[in-house]
C-alpha positions in Angstrom: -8.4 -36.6 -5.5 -11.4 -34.8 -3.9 -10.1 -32.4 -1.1 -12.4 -30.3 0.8 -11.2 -26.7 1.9 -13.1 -25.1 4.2 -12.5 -21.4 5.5 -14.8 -19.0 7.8 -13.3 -15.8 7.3 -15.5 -13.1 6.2 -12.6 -10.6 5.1 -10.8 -11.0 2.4 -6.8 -11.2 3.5 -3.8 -13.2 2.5 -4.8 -16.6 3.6 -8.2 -15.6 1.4 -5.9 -15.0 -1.3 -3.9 -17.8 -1.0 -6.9 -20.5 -0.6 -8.4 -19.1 -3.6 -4.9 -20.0 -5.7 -4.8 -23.2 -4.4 -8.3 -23.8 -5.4 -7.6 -22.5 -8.9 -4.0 -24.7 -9.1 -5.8 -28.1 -8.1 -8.4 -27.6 -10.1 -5.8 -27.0 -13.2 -4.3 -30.1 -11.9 -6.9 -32.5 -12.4 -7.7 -32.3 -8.4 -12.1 -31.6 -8.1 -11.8 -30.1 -5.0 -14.7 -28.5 -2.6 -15.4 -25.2 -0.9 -17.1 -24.5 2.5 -17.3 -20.7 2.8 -19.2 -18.4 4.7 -22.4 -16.9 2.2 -21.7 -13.7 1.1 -18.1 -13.6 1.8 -15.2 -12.0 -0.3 -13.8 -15.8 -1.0 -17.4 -17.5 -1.5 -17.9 -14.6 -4.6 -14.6 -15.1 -5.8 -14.5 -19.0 -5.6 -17.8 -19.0 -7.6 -16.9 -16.6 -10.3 -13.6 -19.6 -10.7 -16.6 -21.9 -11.3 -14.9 -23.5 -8.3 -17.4 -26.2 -6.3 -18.7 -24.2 -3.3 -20.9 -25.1 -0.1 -22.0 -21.9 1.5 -22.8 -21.5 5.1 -24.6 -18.5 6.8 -22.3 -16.2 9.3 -24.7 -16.9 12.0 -23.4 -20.3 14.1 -21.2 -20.3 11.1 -18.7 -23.0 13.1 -21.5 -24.7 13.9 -23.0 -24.9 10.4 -19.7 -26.1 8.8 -19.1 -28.9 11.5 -22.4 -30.1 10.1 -21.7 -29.6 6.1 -18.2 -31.1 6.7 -20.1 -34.2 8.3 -22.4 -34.3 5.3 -19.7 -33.9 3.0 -17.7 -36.9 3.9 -20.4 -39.0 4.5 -20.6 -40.8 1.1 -16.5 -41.1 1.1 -15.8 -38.4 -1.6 -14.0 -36.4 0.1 -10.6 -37.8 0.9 -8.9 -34.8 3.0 -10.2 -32.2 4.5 -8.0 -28.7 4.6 -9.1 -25.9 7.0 -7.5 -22.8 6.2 -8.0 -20.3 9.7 -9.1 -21.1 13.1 -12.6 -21.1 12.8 -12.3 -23.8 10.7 -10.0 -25.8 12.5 -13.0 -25.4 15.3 -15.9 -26.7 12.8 -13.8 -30.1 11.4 -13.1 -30.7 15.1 -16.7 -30.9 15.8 -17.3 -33.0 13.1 -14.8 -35.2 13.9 -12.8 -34.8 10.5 -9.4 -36.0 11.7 -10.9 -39.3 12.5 -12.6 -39.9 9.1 -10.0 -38.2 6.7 -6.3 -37.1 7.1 -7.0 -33.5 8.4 -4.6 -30.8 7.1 -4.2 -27.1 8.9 -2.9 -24.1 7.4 -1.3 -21.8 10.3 -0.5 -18.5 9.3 0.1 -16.8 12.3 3.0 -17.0 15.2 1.2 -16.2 18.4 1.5 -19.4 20.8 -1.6 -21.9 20.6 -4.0 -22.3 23.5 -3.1 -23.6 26.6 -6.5 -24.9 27.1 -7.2 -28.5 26.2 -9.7 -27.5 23.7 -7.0 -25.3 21.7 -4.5 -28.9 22.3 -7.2 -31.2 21.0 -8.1 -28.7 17.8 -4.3 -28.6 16.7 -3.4 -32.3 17.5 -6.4 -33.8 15.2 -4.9 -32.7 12.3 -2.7 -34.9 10.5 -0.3 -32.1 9.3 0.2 -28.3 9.9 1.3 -26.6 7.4 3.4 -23.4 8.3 3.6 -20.6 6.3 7.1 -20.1 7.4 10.3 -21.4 9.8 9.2 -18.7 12.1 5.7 -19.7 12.4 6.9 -23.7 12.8 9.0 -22.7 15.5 6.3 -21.5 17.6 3.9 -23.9 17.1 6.9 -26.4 17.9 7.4 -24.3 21.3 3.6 -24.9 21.7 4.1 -28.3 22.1 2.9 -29.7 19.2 5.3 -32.6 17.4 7.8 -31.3 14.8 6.9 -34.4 12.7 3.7 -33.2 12.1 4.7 -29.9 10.7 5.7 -28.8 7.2 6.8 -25.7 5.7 5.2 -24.5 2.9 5.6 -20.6 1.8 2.8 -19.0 0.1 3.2 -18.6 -3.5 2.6 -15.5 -5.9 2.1 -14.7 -9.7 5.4 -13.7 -11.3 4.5 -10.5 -13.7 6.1 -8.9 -16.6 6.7 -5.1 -15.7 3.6 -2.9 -15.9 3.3 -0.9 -20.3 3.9 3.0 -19.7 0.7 2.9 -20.5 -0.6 0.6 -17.6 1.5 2.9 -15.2 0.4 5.5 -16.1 -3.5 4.8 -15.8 -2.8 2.9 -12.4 -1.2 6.5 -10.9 -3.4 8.5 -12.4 -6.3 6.4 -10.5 -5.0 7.9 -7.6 -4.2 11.0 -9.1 0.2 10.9 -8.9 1.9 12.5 -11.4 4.5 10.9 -13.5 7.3 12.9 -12.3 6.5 12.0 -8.5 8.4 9.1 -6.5 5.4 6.9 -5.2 6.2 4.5 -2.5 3.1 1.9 -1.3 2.3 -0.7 1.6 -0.4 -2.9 1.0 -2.3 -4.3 4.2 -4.8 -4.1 6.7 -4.4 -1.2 8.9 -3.7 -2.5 12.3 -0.9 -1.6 14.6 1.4 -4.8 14.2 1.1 -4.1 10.1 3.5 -0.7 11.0 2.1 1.7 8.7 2.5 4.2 10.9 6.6 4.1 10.7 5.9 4.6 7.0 3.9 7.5 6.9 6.3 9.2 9.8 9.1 8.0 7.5 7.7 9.6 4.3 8.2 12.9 6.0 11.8 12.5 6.3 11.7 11.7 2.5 10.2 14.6 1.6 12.6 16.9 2.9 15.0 15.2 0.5 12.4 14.1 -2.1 10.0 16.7 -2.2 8.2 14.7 -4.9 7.8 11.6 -3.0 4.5 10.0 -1.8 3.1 7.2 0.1 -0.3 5.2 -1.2 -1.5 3.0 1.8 -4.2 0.3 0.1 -6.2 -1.5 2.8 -9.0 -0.5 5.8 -9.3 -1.0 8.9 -9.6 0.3 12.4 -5.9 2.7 12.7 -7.5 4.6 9.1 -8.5 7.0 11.5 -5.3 7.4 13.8 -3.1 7.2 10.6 -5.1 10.2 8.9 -5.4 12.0 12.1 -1.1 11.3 12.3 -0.9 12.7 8.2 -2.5 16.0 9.3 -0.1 16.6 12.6 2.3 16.0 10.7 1.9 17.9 7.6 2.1 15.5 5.1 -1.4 14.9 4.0 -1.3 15.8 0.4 1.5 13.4 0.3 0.0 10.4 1.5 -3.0 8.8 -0.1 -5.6 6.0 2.2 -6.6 4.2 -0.9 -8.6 2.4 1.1 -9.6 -1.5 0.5 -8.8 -2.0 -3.6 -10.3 -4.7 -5.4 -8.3 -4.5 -8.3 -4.7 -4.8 -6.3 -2.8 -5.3 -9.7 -3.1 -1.2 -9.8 -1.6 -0.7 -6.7 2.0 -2.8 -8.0 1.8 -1.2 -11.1 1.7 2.2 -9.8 4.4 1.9 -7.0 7.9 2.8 -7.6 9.2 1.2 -4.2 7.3 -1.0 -1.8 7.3 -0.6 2.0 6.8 -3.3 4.6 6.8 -2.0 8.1 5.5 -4.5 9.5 6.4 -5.4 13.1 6.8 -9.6 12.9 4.8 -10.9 10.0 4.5 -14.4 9.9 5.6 -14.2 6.3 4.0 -11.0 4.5 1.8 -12.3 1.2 1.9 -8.2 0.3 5.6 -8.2 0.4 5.8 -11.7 -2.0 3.5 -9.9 -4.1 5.2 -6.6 -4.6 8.4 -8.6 -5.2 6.6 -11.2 -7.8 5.8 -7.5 -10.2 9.5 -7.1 -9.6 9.4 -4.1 -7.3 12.2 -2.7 -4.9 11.2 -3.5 -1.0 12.2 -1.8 2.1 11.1 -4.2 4.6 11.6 -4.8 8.5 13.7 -7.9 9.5 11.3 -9.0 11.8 9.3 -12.6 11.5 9.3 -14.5 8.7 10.8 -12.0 6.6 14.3 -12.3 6.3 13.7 -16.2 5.2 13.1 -15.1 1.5 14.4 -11.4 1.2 18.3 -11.4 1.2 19.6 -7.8 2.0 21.2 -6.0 -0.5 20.0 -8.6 -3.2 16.0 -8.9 -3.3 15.4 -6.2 -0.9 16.5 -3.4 1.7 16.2 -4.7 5.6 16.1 -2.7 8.3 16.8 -4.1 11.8 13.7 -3.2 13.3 10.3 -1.3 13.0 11.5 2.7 13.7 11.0 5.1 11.2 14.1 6.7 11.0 15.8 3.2 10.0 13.0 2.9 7.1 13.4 6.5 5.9 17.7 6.1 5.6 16.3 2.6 3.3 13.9 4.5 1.2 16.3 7.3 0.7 19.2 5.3 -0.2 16.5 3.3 -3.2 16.1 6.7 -4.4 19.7 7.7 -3.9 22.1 4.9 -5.0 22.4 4.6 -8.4 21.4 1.0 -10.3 20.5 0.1 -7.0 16.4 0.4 -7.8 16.6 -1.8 -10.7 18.7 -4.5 -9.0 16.8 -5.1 -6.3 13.5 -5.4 -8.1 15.1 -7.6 -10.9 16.5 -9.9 -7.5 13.2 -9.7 -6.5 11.5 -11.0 -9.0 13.9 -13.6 -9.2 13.7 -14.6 -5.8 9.6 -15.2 -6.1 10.0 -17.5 -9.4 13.1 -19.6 -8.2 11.1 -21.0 -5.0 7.7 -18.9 -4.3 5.3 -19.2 -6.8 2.0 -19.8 -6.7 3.1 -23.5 -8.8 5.7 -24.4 -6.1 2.7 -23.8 -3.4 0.6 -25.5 -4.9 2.7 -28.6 -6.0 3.9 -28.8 -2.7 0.8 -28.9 -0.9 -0.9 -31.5 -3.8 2.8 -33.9 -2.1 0.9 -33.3 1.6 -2.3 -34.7 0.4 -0.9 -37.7 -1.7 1.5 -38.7 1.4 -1.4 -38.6 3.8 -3.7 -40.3 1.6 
């Protein structure tokens, strides 16, 4: 089949991330499928280096631009879904009309309610399906009054990787200058307030004093950088914790960390988190969201009850502290990700939302 994805976002985050698998899994599957991106944008460059099929839009009227390319698109009955992948989207096929031409299939990664409006309403109910990255995230688009029976679960799906070479280790700390004798814990994210990484670097602190050696890489922008550094220097710890800033190459990030840290307040699911766990790392993570759906405590990861940083210090210290305990949560981890949350099982699964509507 020909499905056409479209996506507006001009950052590249998790749901970039996850389209672009998605992309690269139907295509392995036989499935020609279409891009409509935004010109320029982190997903549009990636998309064309996969020699994946893409239909660019400018980021002025960008909504606007895509209603009009979706029209065009399904107007010589190629296209036989159409799958919009963040809000903006959503807005464009609505214009267009999509749900009436095509099954329309919607991606929702995110718990806040929908839109009371009846503009927000008629967006969501167009779509054939909404997909929810999680039983949290159905559950509030349930209490916003859209009908359970069109909602499906489907996690996002990571790689599954072998453990970094010494050597690989070794040139990912060294990127960042970390010795091999130092403990390095990591959070991967964009710095906002909800994404907690503020509990980690107060946390990290309270390592130290057992830990001296310990350290905390944060790899991501955005608008708390300042704030966070501003919070390193008060509180003395800022050769200790490193802004990597955005990384292109996130693979270096896993294979440098020796623990990863998710303090984040109620993530709809947490594609960092899956990925740290897919290279088989330890996880200290907040029960909070979609979370403790896939990480068992005590098995695949450390939970704390709730985002404070003295709960996520006690985790991180026992990781370091308990013996064996490192290497049996990363191996239940890994595990974890390839029994039911790869990027295959994502994939496949959505490719069974297509057929049935089609």
């Amino acid at each position: 089949m020909i499905p056409l994805i479209v996506d507006l976002e001009t950052e590249w985050r998790g749901g970039q991330s996850q389209i672009l698998l998605l992309l690269r899994g139907l295509y392995e599957r036989g499935h020609a499928a279409e891009l409509i991106a935004v010109r320029g944008s982190p997903l549009a460059k990636r998309a064309r280096t996969a020699n994946i099929y893409v239909h660019s839009v400018p980021r002025s009227a960008a909504r606007l631009r895509a209603a009009i390319k979706i029209r065009s698109a399904l107007a010589d009955g190629r296209i036989e879904v159409v799958h919009v992948n963040e809000p903006h989207a959503l807005t464009a096929a609505w214009l267009a009309g999509a749900g009436r031409l095509v099954p329309l299939v919607n991606s929702r990664r995110v718990a806040y309610p929908l839109g009371k409006s009846w503009l927000s309403r008629a967006r969501y109910l167009s779509a054939a399906r909404i997909l929810a990255v999680s039983q949290f995230v159905k559950r509030s688009v349930v209490e916003s009054g859209i009908p359970e029976e069109r909602i499906e679960v489907i996690y996002e799906g990571v790689k599954v990787h072998n453990a970094p070479s010494a050597a690989q280790r070794s040139q990912a700390r060294k990127r960042w200058g970390v010795g091999e004798e130092e403990i390095l814990f990591g959070c991967v994210g964009y710095l906002l307030p909800e994404k907690g990484q503020e509990f980690a670097v107060r946390a990290i602190v309270e390592v130290r004093a057992k830990f001296p050696g310990a350290r905390l890489l944060l790899a991501g922008d955005g608008p708390c950088r300042g704030q966070l550094e501003k919070l390193a220097r008060e509180l003395g710890v800022v050769d200790a914790v490193i802004f990597a800033g955005f990384v292109e190459d996130i693979a270096q990030v896993y294979r440098a960390l020796d623990v990863f840290v998710f303090p984040s307040l109620a993530e709809p699911l947490g594609t960092s988190l899956l990925a740290a766990m897919g290279w088989g790392l330890p996880v200290v993570a907040v029960a909070s969201g979609g979370v403790p759906e896939y990480v068992e405590d005590g098995v695949s990861g450390l939970l704390v009850e709730r985002a404070e940083h003295a709960l996520i210090a006690r985790a991180m210290i026992r990781v370091l502290e308990e013996a064996g305990l490192c290497g049996r949560l990363g191996a239940g981890a890994r595990e974890r990700i390839a029994s039911r949350l790869t990027a295959d099982h994502m994939v496949d699964r959505t490719v069974e939302i297509y057929q049935g509507l089609v």
